[in-house]
C-alpha positions in Angstrom: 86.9 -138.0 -147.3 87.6 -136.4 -144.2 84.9 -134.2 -142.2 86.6 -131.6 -142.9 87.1 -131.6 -146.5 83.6 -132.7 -146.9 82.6 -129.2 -145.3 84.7 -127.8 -146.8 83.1 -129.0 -150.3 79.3 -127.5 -148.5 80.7 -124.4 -147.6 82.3 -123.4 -151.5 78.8 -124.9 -152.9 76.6 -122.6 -150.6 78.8 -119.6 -151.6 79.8 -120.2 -155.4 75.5 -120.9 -156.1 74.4 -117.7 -154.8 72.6 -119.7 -152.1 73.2 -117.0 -149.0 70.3 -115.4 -149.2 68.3 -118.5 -149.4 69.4 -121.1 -147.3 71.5 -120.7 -143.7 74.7 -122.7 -144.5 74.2 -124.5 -140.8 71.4 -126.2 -142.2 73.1 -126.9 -145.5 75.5 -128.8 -143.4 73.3 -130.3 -141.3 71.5 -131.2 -144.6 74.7 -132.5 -146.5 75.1 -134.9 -143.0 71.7 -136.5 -143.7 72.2 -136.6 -147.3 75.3 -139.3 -146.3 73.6 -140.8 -143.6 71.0 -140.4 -140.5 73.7 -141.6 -138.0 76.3 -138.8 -139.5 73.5 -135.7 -138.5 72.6 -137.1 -135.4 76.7 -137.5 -134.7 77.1 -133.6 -135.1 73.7 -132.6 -133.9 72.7 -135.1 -131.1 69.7 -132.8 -130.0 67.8 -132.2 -133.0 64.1 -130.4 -132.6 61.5 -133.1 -132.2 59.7 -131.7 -135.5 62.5 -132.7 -137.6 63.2 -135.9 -135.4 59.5 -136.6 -136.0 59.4 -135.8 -139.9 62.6 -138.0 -140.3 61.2 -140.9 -138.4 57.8 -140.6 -141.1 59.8 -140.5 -144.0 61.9 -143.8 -143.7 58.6 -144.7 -142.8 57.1 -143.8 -146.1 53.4 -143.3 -144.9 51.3 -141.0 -147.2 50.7 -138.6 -144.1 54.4 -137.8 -144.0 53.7 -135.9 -147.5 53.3 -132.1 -148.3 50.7 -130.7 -149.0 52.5 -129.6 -152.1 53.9 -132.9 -152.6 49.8 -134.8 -152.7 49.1 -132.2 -155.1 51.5 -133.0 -157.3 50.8 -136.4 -156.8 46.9 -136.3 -157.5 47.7 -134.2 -160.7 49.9 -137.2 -162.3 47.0 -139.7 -161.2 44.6 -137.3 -163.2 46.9 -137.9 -166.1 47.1 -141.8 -165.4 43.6 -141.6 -165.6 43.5 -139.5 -168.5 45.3 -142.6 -170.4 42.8 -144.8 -169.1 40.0 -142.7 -170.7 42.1 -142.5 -174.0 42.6 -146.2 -174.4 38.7 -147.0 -173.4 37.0 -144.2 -176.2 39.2 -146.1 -178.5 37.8 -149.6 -177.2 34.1 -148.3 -177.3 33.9 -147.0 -180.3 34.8 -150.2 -182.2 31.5 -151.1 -181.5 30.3 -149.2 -183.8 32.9 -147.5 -186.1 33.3 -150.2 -188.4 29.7 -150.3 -189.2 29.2 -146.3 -189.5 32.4 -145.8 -191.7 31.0 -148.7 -193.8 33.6 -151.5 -193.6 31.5 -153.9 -192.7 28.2 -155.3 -193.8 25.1 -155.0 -192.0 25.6 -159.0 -190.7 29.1 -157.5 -189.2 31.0 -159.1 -192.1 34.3 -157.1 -192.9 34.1 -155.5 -196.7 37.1 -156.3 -198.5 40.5 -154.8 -197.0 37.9 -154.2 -193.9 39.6 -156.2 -191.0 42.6 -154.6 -192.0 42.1 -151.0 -191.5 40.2 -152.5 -188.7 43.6 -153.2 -187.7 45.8 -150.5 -188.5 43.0 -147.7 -186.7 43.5 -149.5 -184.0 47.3 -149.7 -183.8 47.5 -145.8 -184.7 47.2 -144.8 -181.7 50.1 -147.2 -180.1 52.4 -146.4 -183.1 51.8 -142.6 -183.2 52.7 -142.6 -179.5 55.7 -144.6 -180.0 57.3 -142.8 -183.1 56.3 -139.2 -182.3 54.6 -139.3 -178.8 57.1 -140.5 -176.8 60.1 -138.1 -178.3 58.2 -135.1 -178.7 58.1 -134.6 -174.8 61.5 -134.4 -174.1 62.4 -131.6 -176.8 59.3 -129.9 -175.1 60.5 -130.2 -171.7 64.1 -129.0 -172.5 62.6 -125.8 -174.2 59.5 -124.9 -172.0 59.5 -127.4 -168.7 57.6 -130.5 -168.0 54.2 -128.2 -167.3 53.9 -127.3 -170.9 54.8 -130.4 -172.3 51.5 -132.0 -170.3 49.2 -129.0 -171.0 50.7 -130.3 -175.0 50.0 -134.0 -174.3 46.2 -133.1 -172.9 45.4 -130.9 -176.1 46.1 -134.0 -177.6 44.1 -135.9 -175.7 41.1 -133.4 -175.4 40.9 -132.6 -179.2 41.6 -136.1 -180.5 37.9 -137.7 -179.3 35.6 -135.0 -180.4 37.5 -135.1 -183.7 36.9 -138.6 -183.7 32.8 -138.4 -183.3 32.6 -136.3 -186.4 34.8 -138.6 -189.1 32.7 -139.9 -192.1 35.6 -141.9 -193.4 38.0 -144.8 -191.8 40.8 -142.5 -192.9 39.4 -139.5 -190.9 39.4 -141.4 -188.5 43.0 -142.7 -188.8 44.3 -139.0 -188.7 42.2 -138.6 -185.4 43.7 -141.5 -183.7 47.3 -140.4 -184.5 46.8 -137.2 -182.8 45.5 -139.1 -180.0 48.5 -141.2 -180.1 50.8 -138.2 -179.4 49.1 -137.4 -176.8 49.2 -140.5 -174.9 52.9 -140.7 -175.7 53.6 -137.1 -174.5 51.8 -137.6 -171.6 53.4 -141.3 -170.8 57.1 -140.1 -171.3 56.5 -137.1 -168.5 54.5 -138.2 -165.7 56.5 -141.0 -164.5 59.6 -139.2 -164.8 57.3 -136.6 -162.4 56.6 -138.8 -159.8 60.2 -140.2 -159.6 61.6 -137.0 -159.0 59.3 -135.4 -156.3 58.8 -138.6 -154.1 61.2 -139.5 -151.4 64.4 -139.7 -150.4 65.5 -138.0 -153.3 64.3 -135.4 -155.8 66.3 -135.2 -159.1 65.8 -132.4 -161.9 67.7 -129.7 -164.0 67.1 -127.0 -161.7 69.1 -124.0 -160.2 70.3 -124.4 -157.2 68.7 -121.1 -155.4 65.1 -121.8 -157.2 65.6 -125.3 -156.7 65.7 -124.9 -152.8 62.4 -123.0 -152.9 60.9 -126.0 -154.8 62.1 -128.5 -152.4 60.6 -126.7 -149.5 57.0 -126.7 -150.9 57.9 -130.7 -151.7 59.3 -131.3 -148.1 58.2 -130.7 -144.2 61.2 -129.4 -143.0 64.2 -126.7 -144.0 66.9 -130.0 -143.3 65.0 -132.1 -145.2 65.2 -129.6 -148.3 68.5 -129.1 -147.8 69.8 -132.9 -148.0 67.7 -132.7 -151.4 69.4 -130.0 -152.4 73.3 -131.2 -151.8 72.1 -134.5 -153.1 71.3 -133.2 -156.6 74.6 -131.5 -156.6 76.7 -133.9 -155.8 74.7 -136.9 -157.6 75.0 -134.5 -160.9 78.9 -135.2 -160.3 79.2 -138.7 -159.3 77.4 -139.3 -162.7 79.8 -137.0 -164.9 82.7 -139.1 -163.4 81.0 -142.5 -164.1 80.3 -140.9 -167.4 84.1 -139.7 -168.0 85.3 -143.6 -167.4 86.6 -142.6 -164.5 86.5 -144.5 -161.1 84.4 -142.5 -158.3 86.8 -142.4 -155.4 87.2 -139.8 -152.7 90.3 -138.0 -154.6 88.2 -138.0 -157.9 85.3 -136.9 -156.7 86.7 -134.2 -154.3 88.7 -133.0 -157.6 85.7 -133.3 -159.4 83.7 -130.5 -156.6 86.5 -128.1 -156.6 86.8 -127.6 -160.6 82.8 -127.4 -160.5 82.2 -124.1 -163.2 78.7 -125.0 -163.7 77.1 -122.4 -166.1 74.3 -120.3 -165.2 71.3 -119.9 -167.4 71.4 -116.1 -168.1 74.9 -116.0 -169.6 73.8 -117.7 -172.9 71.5 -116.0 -175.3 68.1 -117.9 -175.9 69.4 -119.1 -179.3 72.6 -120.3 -177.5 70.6 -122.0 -174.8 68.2 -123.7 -177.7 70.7 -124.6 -179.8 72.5 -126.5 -176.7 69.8 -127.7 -175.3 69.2 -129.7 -179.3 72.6 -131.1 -179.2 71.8 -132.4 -175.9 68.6 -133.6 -176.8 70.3 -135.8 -179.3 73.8 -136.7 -177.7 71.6 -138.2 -174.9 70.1 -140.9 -177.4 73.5 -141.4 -178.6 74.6 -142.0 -174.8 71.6 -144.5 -174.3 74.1 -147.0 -176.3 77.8 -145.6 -175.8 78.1 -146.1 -171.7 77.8 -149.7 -169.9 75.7 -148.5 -167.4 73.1 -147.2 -169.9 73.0 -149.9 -172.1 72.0 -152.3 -169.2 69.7 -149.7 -167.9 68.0 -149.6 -171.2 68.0 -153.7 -171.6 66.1 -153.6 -168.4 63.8 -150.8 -168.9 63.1 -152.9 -172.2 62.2 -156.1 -170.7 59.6 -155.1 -168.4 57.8 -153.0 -170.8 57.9 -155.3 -173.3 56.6 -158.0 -170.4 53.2 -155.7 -169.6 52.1 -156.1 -173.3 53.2 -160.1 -173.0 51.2 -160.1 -169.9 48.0 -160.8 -172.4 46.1 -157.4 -170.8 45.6 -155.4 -174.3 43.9 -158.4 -175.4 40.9 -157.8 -173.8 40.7 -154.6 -175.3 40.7 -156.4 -178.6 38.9 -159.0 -177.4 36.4 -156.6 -175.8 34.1 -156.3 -179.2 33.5 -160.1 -179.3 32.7 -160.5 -175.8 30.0 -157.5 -175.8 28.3 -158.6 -178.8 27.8 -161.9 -177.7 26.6 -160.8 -174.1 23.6 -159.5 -172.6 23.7 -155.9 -171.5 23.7 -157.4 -167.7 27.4 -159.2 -169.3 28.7 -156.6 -170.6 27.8 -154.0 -168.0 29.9 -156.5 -165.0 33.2 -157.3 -167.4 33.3 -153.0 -167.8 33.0 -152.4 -164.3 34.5 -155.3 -163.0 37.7 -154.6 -165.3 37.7 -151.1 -164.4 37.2 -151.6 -160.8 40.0 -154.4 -160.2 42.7 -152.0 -161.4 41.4 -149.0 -159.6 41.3 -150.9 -156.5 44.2 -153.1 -156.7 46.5 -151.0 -158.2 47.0 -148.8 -155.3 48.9 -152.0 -153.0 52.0 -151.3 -155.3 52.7 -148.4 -152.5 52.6 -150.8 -149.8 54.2 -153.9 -151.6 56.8 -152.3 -153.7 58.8 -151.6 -151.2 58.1 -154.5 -148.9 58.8 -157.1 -151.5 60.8 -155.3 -154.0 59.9 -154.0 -157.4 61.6 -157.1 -159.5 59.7 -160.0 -156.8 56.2 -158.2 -157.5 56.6 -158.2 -160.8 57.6 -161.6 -161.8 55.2 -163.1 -158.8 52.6 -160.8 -160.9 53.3 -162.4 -164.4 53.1 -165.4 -162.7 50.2 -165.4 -161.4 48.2 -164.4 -163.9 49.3 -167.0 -166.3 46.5 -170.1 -165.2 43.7 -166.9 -165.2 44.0 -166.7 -169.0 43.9 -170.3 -169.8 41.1 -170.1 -167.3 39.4 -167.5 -169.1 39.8 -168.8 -172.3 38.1 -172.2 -171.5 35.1 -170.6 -169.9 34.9 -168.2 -172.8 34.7 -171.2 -174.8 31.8 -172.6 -173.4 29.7 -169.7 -173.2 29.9 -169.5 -169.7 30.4 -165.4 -169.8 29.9 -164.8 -165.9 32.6 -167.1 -165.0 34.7 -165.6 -167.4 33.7 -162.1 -166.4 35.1 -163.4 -162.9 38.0 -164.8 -163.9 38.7 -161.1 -165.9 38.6 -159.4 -162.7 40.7 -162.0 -160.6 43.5 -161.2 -163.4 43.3 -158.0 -163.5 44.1 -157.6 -159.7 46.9 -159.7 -160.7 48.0 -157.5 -163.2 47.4 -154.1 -161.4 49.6 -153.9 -158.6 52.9 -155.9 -160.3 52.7 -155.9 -164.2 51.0 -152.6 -164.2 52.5 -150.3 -162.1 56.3 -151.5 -161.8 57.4 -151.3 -165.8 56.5 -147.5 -166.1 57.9 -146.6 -162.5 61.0 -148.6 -162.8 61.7 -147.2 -166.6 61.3 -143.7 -164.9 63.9 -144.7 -161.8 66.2 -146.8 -163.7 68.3 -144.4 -165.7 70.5 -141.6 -164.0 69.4 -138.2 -164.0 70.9 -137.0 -167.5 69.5 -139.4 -168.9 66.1 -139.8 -167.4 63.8 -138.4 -169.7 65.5 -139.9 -172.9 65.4 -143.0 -171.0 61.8 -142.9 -170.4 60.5 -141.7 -174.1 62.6 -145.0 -175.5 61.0 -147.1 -172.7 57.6 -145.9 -173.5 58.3 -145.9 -177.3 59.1 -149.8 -177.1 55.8 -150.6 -175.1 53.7 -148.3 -177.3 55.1 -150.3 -180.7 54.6 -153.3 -178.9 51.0 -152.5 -178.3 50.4 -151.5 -181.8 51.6 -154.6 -183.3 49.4 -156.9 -181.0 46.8 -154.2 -182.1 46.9 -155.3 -185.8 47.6 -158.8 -185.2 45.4 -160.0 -182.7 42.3 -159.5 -184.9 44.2 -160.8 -187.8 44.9 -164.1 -185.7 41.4 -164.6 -184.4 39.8 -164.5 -187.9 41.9 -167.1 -188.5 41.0 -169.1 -185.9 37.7 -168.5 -186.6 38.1 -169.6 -190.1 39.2 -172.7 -188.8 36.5 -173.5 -187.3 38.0 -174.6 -183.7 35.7 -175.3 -181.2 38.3 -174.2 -178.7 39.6 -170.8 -180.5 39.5 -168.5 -177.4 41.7 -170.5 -175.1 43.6 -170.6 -178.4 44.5 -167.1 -178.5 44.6 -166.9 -174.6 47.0 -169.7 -174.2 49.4 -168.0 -177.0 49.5 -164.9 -174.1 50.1 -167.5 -171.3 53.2 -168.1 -173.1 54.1 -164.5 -174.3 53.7 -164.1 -170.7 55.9 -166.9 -169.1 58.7 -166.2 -171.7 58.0 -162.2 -170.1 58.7 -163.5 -166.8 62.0 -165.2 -167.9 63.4 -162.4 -169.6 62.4 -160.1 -166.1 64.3 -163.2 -164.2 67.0 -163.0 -166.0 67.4 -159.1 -167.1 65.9 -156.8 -164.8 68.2 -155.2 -162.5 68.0 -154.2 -159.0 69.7 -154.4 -155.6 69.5 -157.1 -153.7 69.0 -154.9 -150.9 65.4 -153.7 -150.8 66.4 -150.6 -148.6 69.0 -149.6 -151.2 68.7 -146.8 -153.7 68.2 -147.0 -157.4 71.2 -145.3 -158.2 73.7 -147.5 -156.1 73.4 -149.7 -159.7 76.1 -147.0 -160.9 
């Protein structure tokens, strides 16, 4: 459209939303120029203050030092929660040491007692399948209602109460119920922070804001006034662009102009509560119904699909099962190195997904991840094989910095990018549900499937079960290959795959 009508458009939306008072409508133009381009500001405004020019420049740059302090806040608060997951997942893992002889399923030569292995099993999975059934959905009815805050103070309640319950269960089935709440917490808490992070980071911030409160939050998340502002327009006009797609209707310049002037967005206080609830319900589940009604969402969930179900193909949550075996039949020396070792290849690999996602693109680093890490677990299973622990223990750690940086970071970010704002959260609890169920039926089999390898007698049983994840994990990079979407473009933004 014309320069003309496209201020046009800026001046209506600074005056209809009540945003006088709050923002200067110069620098909601000068914002709505960035939003469509760098070149377009500096066009109008050729002798910009060297702040901004300065904040600009260390944006596209994406450096860490360009951030808020508001912004690294937020930030450290959803790696507290990632690490909150981690310490979920490893209570779980510890305490098979010894649960199944305190609850009394096994004997006292660690032989499983009757249905043993199988509640073995199904303890286990809880967890996995409590976060995928309930976990993961239970979020987003929390965050329509009360905000994303309250549905993560809901998800650690989970997560605190969960483990303490745990240390006082007498029975397998105590323990069962303790798990499940545990589940839901991890669910909760895997469905919101994600979505989090791919809202506050740069360029773009997305949410269900208003548009006068949602200013004020942009400016604690950005350095400068412009840089809020180009936030600001780009919500509003992204939250149009989508209802068009979603209409069937082409987004041209005449439909999307038409589209801004009928704009009769509600506001929040002319609804009564029970109004707002009850809408916010039928949202809720017209949203699911979406996933599967609109072309654009139904490749947005086959992705999203793919490379979650690729992490647990990967072969990483077998070590967790596998983790039992290995102790036992270590020396304390062992079994200290593979905890560390584990522990310390994701914590320190992990973070060169902000420098290579970017670089290389999110689908590249995750199939050159999967990749990778496929001749590590044949390599691992041999060695386990043989006894030879501290090569093992070595190779453990070599995956793992495989897996940290591509298999482990991009399926949860890209899941919480992928879908368009409407239908983000939704999205994300399906996403999460599918690699949660996933998790908890390796969970059950995997122990099922080693006793019968050890039944069998095979000499070679580990690199057995490994080399059954080296394929799970090279038919996971196929389906990434031939499913994940993204632009070809590196520099090019998730939502261009309207």
């Amino acid at each position: 459209m014309d320069d003309a009508t496209f201020i046009g458009h800026v001046k209506r939306f600074h005056t209809e939303k009540g945003l006088e008072e709050v923002v200067s409508l110069e620098t909601l133009q000068q914002g709505a120029r960035l939003a469509k381009s760098r070149e377009a500001l500096e066009k109008y405004y050729p002798e910009l203050p060297s702040k901004i020019q300065k904040e600009l420049d260390s944006e596209e740059g994406g450096q860490l030092r360009s951030l808020t302090k508001a912004l690294k806040v937020l930030l450290c608060t959803c790696a507290v929660g990632a690490i909150v997951q981690g310490w979920s997942q490893e209570s779980i893992v510890g305490a098979n040491l010894d649960w199944p002889r305190d609850l009394n399923i096994v004997n006292v030569s660690d032989q499983y007692i009757g249905d043993g292995l199988r509640y073995f099993g199904i303890v286990n999975a809880m967890p996995y399948f409590a976060a995928s059934v309930l976990g993961a959905w239970v979020s987003d009815p929390i965050t329509y209602v009360y905000g994303r805050r309250t549905a993560l103070f809901f998800a650690a309640i989970c997560s605190l109460g969960a483990p303490i319950g745990s240390a006082y269960c007498q029975t397998w089935y105590q323990l069962l119920a303790c798990r499940l709440i545990q589940g839901v917490g991890m669910g909760a808490k895997a469905s919101v922070v994600p979505v989090i992070e791919s809202e506050v980071l740069p360029p773009r911030l997305r949410g269900r804001l208003l548009y006068d409160k949602a200013y004020l939050g942009f400016l604690e998340l950005r350095a400068t006034p412009l840089q809020a502002a180009r936030d600001l327009f780009m919500v509003y006009v992204n939250s149009h662009v989508e209802t068009l797609l979603f209409s069937g209707k082409d987004v041209t310049t005449a439909t999307l102009s038409r589209s801004l002037d009928k704009d009769m967005e509600l506001q929040a206080d002319s609804h009564s509560k029970f109004q707002e609830l009850c809408f916010r319900v039928y949202e809720f589940f017209s949203n699911i119904l979406g996933l599967f009604r609109n072309a654009r969402n139904r490749r947005a969930v086959i992705a999203s699909s793919v490379v979650m179900i690729a992490q647990q193909f990967s072969g990483i949550n077998v070590f967790a099962f596998l983790a039992t075996t290995v102790l036992n039949n270590s020396n304390k020396t062992s079994t200290l190195a593979m905890a560390l070792g584990f522990a310390a290849s994701n914590a320190v690999f992990s973070p060169f997904a902000y420098f290579l996602i970017d670089r290389i693109g999110r689908r590249a680093l995750l199939l050159t991840s999967l990749f990778s890490m496929l001749p590590f677990l044949l390599l691992t299973g041999r060695y386990l094989d043989v006894r030879n622990t501290g090569a093992a223990v070595t190779l453990i750690i070599i995956y793992t910095a495989l897996y940290s940086p591509g298999a482990g970071v991009i399926p949860f970010i890209y899941s919480s990018e992928i879908y368009p704002q409407q239908y983000r959260e939704v999205g994300m609890s399906l996403a999460v549900a599918i690699n949660l169920s996933f998790a908890g039926a390796l969970a059950i089999a995997v122990p099922q499937y080693q006793k019968r390898l050890d039944d069998s007698a095979q000499h070679n049983q580990h690199l057995v079960l490994l080399g059954s994840f080296a394929a799970l994990d090279f038919v996971a990079a196929i389906l990434v290959w031939l499913f994940m979407r993204y632009p070809e473009q590196r520099t090019v933004e998730l939502e261009d795959m309207n």
